[in-house]
KOLVOMI-248947 format. One line per field, with one value per residue: residue number from 0; x, y, z of N, C-alpha, C in turn. Coordinates in nm, 2 decimals, m for minus. Last residue first. Example, Ala and Ser with C-alpha at 12.3 -4.5 7.8 and 13.67 -1.06 7.14 Angstrom:
2
num <- c(1,0)
nx <- c(1.28,1.32)
ny <- c(m0.22,m0.57)
nz <- c(0.71,0.78)
cax <- c(1.37,1.23)
cay <- c(m0.11,m0.45)
caz <- c(0.71,0.78)
cx <- c(1.29,1.32)
cy <- c(0.00,m0.33)
cz <- c(0.79,0.78)
end
This chain:
306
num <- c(305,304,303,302,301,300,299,298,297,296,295,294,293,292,291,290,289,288,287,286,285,284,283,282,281,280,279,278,277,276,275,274,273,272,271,270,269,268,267,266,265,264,263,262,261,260,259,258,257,256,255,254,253,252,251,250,249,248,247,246,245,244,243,242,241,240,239,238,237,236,235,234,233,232,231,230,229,228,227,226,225,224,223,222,221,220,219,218,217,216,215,214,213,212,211,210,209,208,207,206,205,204,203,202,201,200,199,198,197,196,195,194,193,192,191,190,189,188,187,186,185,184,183,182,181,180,179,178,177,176,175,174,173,172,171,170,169,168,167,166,165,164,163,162,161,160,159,158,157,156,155,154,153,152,151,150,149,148,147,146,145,144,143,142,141,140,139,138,137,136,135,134,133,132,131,130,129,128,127,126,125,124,123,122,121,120,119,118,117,116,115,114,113,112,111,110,109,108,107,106,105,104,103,102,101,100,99,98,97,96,95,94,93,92,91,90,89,88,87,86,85,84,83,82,81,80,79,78,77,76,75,74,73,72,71,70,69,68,67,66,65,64,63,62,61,60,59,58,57,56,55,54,53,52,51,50,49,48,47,46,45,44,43,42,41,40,39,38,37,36,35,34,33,32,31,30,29,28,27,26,25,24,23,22,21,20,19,18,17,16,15,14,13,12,11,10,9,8,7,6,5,4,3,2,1,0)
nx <- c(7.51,7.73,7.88,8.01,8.34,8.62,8.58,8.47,8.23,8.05,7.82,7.63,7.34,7.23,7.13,7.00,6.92,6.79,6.65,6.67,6.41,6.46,6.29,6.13,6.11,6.09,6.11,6.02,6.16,6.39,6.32,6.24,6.19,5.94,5.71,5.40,5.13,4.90,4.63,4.47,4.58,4.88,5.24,5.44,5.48,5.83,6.12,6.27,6.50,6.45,6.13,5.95,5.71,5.57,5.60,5.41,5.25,5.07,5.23,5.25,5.00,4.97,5.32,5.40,5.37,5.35,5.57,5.67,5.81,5.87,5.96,5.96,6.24,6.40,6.63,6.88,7.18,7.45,7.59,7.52,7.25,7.31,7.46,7.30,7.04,7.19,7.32,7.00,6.92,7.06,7.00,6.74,6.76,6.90,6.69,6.46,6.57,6.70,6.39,6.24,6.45,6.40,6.10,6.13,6.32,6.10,5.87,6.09,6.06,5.87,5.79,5.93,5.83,5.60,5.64,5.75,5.49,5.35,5.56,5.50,5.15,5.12,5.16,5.21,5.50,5.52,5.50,5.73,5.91,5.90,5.88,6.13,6.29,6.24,6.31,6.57,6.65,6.59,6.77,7.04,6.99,6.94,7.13,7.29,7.15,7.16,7.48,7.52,7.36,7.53,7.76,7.69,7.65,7.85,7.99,7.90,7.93,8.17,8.21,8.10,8.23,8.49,8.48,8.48,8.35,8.54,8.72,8.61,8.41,8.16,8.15,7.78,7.58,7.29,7.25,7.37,7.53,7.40,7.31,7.55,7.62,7.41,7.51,7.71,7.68,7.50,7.72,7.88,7.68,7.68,7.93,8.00,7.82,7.92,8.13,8.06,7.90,8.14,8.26,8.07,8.07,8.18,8.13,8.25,8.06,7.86,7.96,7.97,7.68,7.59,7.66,7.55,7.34,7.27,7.33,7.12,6.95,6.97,6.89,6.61,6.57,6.62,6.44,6.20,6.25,6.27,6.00,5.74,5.62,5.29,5.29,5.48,5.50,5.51,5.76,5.68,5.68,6.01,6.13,6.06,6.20,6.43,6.45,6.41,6.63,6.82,6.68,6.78,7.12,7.07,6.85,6.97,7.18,7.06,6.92,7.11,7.22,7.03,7.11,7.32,7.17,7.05,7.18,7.29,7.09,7.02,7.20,7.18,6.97,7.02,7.22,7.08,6.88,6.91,6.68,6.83,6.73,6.60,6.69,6.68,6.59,6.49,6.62,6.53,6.49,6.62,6.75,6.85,7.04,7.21,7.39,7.52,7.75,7.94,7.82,7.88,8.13,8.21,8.13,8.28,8.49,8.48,8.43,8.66,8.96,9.21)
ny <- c(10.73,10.99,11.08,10.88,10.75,10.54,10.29,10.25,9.93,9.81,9.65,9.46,9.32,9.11,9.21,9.46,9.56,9.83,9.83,10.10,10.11,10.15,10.33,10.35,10.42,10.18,10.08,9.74,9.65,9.74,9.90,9.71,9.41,9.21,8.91,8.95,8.71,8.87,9.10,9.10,9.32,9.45,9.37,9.34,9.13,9.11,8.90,8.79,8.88,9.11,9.17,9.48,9.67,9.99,10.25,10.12,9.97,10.15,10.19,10.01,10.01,10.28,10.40,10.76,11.01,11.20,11.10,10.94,10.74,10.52,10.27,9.97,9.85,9.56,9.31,9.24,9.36,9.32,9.42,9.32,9.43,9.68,9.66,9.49,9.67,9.90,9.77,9.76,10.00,10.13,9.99,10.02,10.34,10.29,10.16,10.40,10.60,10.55,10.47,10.67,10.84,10.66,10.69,10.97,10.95,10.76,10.99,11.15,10.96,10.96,11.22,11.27,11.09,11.22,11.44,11.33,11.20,11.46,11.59,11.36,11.20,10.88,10.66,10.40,10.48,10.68,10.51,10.31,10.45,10.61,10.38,10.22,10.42,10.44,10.14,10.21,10.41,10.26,10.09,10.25,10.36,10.14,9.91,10.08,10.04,9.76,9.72,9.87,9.82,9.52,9.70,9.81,9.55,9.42,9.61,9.61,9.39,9.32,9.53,9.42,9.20,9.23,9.59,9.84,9.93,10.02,10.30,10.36,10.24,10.50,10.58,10.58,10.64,10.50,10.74,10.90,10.71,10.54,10.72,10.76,10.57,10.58,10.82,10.72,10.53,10.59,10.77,10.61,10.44,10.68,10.71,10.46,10.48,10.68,10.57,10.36,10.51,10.65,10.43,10.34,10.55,10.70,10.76,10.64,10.48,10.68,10.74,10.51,10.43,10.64,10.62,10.39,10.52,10.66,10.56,10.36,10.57,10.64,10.37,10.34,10.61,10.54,10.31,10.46,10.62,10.41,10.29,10.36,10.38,10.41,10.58,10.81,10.98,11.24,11.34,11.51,11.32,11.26,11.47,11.47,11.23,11.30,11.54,11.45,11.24,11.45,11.57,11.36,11.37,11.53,11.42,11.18,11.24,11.40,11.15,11.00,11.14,11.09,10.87,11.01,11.19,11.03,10.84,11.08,11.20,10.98,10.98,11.20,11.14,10.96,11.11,11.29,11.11,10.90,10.91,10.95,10.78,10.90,10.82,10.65,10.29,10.13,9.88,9.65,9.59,9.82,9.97,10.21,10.18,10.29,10.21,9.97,10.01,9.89,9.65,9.59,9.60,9.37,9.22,9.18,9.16,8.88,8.74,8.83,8.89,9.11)
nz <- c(11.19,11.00,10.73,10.46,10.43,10.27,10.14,9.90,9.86,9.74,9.94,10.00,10.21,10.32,10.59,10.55,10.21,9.99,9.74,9.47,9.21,8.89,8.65,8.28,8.04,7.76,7.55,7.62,7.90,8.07,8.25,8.52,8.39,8.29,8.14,7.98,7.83,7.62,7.74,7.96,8.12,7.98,8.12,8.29,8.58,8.75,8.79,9.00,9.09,9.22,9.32,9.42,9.55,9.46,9.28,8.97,8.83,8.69,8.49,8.33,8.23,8.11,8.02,8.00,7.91,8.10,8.38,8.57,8.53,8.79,8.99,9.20,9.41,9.51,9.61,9.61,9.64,9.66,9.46,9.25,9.24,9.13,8.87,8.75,8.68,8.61,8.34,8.26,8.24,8.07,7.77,7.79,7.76,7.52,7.34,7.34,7.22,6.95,6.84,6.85,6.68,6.43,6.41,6.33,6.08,5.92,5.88,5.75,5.52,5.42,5.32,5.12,4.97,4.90,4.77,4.56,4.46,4.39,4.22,3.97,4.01,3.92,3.75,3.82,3.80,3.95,4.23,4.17,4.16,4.43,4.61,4.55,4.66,4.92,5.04,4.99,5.18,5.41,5.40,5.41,5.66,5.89,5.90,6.13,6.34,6.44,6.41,6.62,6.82,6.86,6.94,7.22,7.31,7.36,7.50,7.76,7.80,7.84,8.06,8.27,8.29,8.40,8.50,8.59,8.87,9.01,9.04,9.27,9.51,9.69,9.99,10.19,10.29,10.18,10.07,9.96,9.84,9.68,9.52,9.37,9.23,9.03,8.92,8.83,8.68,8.46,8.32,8.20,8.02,7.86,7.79,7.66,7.49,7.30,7.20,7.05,6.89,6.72,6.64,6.48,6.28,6.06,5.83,5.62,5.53,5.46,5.18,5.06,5.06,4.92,4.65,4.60,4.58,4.41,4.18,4.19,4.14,3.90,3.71,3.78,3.69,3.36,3.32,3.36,3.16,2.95,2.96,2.89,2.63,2.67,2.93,2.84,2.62,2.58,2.57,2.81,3.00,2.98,3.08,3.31,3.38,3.38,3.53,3.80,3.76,3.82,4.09,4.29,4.37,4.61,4.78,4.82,4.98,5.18,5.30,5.37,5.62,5.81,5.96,6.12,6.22,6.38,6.54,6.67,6.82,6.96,7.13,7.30,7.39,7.57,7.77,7.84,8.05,8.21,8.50,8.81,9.11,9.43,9.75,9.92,9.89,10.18,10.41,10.63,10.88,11.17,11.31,11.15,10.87,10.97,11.16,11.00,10.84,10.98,10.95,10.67,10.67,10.82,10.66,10.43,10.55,10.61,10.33,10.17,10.39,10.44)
cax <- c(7.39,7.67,7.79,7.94,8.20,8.49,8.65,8.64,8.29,8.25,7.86,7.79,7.43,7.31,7.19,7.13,6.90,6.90,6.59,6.70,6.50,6.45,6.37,6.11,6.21,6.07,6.09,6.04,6.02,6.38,6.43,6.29,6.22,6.00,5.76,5.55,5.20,5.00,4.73,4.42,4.52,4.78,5.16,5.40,5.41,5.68,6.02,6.14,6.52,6.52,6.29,6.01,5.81,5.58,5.60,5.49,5.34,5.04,5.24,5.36,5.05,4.90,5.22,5.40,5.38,5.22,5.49,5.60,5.89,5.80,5.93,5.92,6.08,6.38,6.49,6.78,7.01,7.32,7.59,7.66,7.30,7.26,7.50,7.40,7.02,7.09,7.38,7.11,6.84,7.07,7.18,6.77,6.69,6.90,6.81,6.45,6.50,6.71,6.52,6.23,6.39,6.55,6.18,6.05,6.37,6.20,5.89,6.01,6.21,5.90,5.69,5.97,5.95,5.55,5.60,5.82,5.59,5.30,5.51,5.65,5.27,5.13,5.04,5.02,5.36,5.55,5.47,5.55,5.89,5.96,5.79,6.00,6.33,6.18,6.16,6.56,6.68,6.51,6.64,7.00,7.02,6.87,7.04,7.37,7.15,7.01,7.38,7.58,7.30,7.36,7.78,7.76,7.51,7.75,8.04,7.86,7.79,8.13,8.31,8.05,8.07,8.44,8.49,8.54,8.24,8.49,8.72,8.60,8.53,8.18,8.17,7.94,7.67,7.40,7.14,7.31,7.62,7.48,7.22,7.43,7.74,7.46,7.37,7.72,7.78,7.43,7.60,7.92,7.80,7.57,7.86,8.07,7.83,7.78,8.10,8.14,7.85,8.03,8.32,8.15,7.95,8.25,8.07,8.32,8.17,7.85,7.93,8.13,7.83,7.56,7.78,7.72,7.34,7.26,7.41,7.23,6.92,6.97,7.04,6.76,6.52,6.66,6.58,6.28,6.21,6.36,6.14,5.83,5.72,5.37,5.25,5.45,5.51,5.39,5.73,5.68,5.63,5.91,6.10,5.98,6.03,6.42,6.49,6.30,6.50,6.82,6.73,6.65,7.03,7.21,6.86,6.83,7.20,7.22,6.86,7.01,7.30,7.08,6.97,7.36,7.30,7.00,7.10,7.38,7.18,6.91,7.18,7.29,6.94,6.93,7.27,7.16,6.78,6.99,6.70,6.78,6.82,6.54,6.71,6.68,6.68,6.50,6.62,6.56,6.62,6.48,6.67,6.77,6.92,7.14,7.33,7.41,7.58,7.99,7.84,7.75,8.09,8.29,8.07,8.12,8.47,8.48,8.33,8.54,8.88,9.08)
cay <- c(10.65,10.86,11.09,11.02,10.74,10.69,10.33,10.27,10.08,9.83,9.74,9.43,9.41,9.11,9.08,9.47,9.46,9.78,9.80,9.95,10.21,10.05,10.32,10.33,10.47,10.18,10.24,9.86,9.65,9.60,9.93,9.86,9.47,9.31,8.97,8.97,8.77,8.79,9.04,9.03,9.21,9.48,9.38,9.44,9.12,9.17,9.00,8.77,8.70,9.09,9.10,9.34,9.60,9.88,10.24,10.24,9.89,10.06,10.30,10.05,9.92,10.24,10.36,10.64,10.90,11.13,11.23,11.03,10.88,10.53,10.40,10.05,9.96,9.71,9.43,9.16,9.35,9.19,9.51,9.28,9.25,9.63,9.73,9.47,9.54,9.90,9.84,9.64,9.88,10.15,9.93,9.87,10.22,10.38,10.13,10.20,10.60,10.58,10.37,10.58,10.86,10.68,10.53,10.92,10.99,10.72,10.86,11.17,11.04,10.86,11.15,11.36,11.03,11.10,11.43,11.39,11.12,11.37,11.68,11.44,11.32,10.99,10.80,10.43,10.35,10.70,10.65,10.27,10.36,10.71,10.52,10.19,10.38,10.56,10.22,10.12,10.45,10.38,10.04,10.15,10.42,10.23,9.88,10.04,10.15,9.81,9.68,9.92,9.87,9.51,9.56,9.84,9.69,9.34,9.55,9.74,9.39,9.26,9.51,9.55,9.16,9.16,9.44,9.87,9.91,9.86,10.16,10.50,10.25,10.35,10.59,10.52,10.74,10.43,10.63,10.94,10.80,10.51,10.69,10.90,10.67,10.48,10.79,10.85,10.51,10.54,10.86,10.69,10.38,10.58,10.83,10.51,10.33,10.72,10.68,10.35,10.44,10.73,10.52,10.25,10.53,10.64,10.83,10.73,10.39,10.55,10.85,10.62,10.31,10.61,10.73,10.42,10.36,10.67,10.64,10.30,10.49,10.74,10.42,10.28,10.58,10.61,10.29,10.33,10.68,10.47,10.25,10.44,10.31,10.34,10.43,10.74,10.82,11.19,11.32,11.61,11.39,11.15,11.45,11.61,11.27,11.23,11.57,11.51,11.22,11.33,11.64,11.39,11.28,11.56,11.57,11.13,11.15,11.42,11.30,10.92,11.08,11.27,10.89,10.88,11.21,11.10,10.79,11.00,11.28,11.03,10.88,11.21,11.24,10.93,10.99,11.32,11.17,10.97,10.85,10.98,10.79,10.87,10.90,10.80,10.41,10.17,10.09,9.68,9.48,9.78,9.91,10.25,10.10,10.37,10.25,9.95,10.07,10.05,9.70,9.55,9.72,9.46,9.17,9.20,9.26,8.96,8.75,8.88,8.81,9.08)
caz <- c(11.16,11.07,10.87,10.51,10.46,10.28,10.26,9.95,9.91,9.69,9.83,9.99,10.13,10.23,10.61,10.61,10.30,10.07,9.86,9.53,9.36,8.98,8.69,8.40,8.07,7.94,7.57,7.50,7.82,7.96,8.12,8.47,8.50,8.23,8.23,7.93,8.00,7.61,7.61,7.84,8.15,8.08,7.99,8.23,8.42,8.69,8.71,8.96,9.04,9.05,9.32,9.35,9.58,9.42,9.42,9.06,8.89,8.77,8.62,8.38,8.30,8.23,8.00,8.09,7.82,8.02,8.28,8.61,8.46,8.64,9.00,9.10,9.40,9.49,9.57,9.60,9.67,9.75,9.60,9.25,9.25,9.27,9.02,8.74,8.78,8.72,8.41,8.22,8.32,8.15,7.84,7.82,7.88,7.60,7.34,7.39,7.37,7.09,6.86,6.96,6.81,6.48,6.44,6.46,6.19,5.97,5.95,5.85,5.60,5.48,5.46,5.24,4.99,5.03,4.92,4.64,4.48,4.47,4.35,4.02,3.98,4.04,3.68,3.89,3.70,3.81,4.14,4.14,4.04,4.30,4.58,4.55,4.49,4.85,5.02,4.90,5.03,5.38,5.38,5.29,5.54,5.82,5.85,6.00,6.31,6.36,6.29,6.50,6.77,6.85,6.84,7.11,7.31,7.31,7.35,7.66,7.79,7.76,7.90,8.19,8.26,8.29,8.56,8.49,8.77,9.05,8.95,9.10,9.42,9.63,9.86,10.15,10.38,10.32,10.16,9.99,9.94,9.79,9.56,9.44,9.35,9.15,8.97,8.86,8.76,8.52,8.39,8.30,8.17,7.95,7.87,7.79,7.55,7.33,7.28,7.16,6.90,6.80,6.75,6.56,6.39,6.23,5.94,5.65,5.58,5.58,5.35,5.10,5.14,5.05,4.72,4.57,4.66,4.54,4.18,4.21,4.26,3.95,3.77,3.84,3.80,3.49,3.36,3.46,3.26,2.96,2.97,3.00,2.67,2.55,2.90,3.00,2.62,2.59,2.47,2.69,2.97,2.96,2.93,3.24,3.40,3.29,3.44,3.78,3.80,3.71,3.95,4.25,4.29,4.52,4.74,4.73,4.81,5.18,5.24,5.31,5.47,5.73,5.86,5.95,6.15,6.27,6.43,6.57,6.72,6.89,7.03,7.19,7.31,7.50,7.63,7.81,7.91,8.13,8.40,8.71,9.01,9.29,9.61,9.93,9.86,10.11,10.36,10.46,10.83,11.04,11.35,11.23,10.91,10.87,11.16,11.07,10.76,10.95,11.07,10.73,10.65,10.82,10.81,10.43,10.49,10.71,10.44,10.15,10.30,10.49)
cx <- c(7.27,7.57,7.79,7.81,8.18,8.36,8.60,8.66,8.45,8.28,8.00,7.82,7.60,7.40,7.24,7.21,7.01,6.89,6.70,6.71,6.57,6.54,6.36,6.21,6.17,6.19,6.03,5.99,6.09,6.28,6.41,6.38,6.22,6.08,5.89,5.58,5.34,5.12,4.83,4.49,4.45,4.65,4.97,5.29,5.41,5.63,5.88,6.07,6.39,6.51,6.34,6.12,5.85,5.72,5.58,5.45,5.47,5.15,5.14,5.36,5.16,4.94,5.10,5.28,5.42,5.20,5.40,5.56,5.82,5.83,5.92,5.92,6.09,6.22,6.46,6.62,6.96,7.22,7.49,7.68,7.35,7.28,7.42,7.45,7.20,7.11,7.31,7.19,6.88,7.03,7.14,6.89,6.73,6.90,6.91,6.57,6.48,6.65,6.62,6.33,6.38,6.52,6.29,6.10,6.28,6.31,6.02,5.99,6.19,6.05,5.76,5.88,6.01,5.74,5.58,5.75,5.69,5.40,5.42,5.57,5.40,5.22,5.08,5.00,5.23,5.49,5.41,5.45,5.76,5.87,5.81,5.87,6.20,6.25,6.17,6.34,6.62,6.53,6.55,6.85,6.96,6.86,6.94,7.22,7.21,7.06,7.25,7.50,7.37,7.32,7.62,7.76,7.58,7.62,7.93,7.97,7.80,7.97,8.20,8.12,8.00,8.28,8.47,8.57,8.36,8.42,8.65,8.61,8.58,8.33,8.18,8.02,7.80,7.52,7.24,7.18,7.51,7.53,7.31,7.34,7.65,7.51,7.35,7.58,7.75,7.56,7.50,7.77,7.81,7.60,7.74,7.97,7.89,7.77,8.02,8.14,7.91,7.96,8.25,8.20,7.97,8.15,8.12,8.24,8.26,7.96,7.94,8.10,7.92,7.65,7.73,7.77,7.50,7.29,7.44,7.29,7.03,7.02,7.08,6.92,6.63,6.72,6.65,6.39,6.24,6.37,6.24,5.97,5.79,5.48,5.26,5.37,5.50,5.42,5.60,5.70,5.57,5.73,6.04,6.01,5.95,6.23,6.41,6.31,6.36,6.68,6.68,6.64,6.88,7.11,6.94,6.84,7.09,7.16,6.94,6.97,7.25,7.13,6.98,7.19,7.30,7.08,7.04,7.28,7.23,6.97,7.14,7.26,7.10,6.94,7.18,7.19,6.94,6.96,6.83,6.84,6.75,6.64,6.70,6.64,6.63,6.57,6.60,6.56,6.64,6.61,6.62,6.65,6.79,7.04,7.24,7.32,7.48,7.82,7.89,7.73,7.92,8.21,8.12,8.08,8.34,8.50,8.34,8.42,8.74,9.00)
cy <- c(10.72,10.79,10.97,11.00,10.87,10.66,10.45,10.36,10.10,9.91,9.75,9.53,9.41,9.20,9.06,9.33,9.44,9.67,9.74,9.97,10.10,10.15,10.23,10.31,10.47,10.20,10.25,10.02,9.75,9.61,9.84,9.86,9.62,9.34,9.06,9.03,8.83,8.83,8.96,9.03,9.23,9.38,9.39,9.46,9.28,9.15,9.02,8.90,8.64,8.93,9.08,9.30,9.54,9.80,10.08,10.20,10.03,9.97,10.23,10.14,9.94,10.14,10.32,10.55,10.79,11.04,11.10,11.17,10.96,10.69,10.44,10.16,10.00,9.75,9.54,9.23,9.33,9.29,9.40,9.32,9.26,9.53,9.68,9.53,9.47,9.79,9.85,9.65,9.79,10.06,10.01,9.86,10.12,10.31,10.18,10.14,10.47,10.58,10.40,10.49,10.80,10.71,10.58,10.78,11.00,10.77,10.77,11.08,11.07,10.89,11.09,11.25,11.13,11.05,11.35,11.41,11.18,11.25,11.58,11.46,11.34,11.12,10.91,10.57,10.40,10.61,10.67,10.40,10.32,10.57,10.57,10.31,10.30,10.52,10.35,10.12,10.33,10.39,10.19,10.10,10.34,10.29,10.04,10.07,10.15,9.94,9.74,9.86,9.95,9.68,9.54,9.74,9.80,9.49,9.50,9.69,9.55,9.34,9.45,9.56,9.30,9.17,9.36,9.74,9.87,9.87,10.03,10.33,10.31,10.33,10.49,10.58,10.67,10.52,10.55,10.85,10.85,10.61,10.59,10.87,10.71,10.51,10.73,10.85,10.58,10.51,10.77,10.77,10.48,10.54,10.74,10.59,10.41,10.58,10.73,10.42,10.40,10.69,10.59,10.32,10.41,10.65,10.82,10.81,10.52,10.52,10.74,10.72,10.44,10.56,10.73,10.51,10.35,10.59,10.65,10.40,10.42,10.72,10.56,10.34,10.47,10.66,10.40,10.35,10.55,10.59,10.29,10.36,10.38,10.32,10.40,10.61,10.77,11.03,11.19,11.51,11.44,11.23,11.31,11.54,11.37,11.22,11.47,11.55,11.28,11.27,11.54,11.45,11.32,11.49,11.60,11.34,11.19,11.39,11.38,11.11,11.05,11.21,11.02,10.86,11.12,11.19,10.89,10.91,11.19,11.16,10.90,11.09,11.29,11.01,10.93,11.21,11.24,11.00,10.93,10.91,10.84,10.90,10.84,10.89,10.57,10.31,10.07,9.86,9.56,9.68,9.81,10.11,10.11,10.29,10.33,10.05,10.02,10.10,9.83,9.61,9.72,9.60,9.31,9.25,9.33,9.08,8.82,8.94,8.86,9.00)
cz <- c(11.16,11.05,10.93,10.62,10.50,10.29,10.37,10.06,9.90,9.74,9.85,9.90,10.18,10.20,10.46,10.62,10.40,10.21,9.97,9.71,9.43,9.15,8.81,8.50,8.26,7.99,7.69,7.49,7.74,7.85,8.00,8.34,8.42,8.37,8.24,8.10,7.91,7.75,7.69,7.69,7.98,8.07,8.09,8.12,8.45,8.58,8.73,8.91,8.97,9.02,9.19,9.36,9.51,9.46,9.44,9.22,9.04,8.89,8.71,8.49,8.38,8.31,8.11,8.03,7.89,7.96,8.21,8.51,8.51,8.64,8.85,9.09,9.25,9.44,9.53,9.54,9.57,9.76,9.67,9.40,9.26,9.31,9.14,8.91,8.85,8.81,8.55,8.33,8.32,8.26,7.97,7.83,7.86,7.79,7.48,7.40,7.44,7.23,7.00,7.00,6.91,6.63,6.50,6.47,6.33,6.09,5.99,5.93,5.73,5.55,5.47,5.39,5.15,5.05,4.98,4.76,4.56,4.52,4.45,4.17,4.03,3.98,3.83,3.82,3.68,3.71,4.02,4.12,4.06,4.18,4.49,4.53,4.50,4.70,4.91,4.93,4.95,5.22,5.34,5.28,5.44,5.70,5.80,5.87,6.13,6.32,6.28,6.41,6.60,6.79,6.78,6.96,7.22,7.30,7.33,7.53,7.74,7.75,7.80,8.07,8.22,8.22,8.39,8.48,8.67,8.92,8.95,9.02,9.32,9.55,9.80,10.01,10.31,10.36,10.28,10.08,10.01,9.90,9.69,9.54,9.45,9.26,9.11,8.98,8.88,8.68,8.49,8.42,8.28,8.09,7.92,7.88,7.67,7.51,7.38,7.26,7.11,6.89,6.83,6.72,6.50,6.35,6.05,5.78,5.65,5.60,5.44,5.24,5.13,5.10,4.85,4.66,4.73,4.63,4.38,4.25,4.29,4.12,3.87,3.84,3.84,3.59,3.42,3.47,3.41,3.09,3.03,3.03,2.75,2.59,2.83,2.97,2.75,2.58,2.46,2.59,2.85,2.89,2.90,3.09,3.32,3.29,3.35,3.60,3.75,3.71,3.87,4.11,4.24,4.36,4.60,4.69,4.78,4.99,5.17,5.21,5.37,5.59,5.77,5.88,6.07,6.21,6.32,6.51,6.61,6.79,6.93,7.13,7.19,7.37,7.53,7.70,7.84,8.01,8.32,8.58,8.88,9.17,9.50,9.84,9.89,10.00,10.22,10.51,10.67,10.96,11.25,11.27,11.01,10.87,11.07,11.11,10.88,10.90,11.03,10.88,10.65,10.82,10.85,10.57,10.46,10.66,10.55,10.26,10.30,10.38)
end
């Protein structure tokens, strides 16, 4: 059976779900994958861990060469030797960061993490097929060129931002410790702003996950529906607090994938976004089944009737 009478095929097996009408919209509200968000959100902070791991092991030498800076009252006649240090204490850290790092296997974890995405937005998909048009879909169709490549290329993008952490953070807090110590700041005042920026940095790790997250899910989204001929779908938003106004302005809401939405709110700069794309838009797309396109991969199995 060639494409077109396949299409024609099962465009008649879904007629009756249509009840008449040229569009259905979806049944069922796919859930975000707050699961793979939150195992991201492990492994960036597992390798941000590493960073605390050195500067902990390391601090001592530090606090050692401070107290005797101290006691022999030279802090502005010649803190030299409280520099130098400071650098090498930093090197020391530097050294044994790349051995943790390179031994984390964040490549893999990373990979990992890529699948259960995949898997859970697959999952969803299924859900929302069987549960609207009555079809199964293929176990294998999603496993194509353009998902390969696109969870390698989202794999590959966040090895480096995630990479980039350790070493930037540890090369902020050798800044804090040496200007510290210039400006006269106490030991006890310098250690708490190095705990602040750790801090800070595992809320970045956070969001990082949560925007990363979304945009391979809303990647995967548009992908499935398009590939199935639809063309539309409905806005729908997380429905808690941290929705933005713009974004929940746009809920319930018709669109076409060929034409993004402004998301931005009147009087900044136009940004047009689908579900996912905007930054920490854990927003979702309902898709708008059309009986003169749709082409889902079904296998064969169907549930109920029309």
């Amino acid at each position: 059976m060639n494409d077109e009478f396949r299409k024609q095929a099962l465009q008649k097996q879904v007629k009756g779900k249509f009840k008449g009408k040229q569009t259905l919209p979806s049944r069922v509200k796919p859930i975000y994958p707050d699961g793979a968000e939150r195992e991201f959100q492990r492994v960036a902070w597992g390798y941000l861990r590493l960073v605390n791991e050195v500067v902990k092991k390391h601090m001592p030498a530090i606090r050692k060469a401070a107290a005797a800076e101290r006691e022999r009252n030279r802090r502005q006649d010649d803190a030299g030797d409280l520099m130098l240090a400071i650098q090498k204490a930093f090197r020391a850290m530097g050294d044994e960061l790349e051995r943790k790092t390179s031994s984390f296997g964040l490549y893999k974890k990373l990979e990992s993490l890529s699948s259960l995405t995949e898997k859970l937005s697959i999952q969803e998909w299924k859900r929302t097929v069987k549960e609207t048009l009555g079809l199964d879909i293929m176990d294998d169709y999603y496993m194509g060129e353009f998902y390969r490549q696109a969870l390698q290329e989202w794999i590959d993008q966040n090895v480096a931002l995630i990479k980039s952490i350790p070493q930037d953070t540890l090369s902020e807090m050798q800044s804090i410790v040496s200007q510290g110590f210039q400006t006269g700041a106490t030991l006890t005042s310098i250690e708490k702003e190095i705990r602040h920026t750790y801090h800070v940095k595992r809320s970045s790790a956070k969001l990082l996950a949560r925007d990363q997250i979304a945009k391979l899910n809303g990647q995967l989204t548009k992908q499935q529906q398009t590939d199935a001929g639809v063309n539309e779908y409905i806005w729908s938003d997380s429905g808690d607090s941290r929705v933005r106004e713009s974004h929940h302005k746009l809920n319930g809401k018709r669109f076409r994938w060929d034409d993004p939405p402004v998301v931005t709110p009147p009087g900044k700069p136009v940004r047009r976004c689908h579900p996912g794309e905007d930054y920490q838009c854990r927003c979702v797309a309902l898709p708008v089944f059309d009986i003169s396109t749709v082409d889902v991969p079904a296998s064969g199995r169907t549930k109920g009737g029309g």
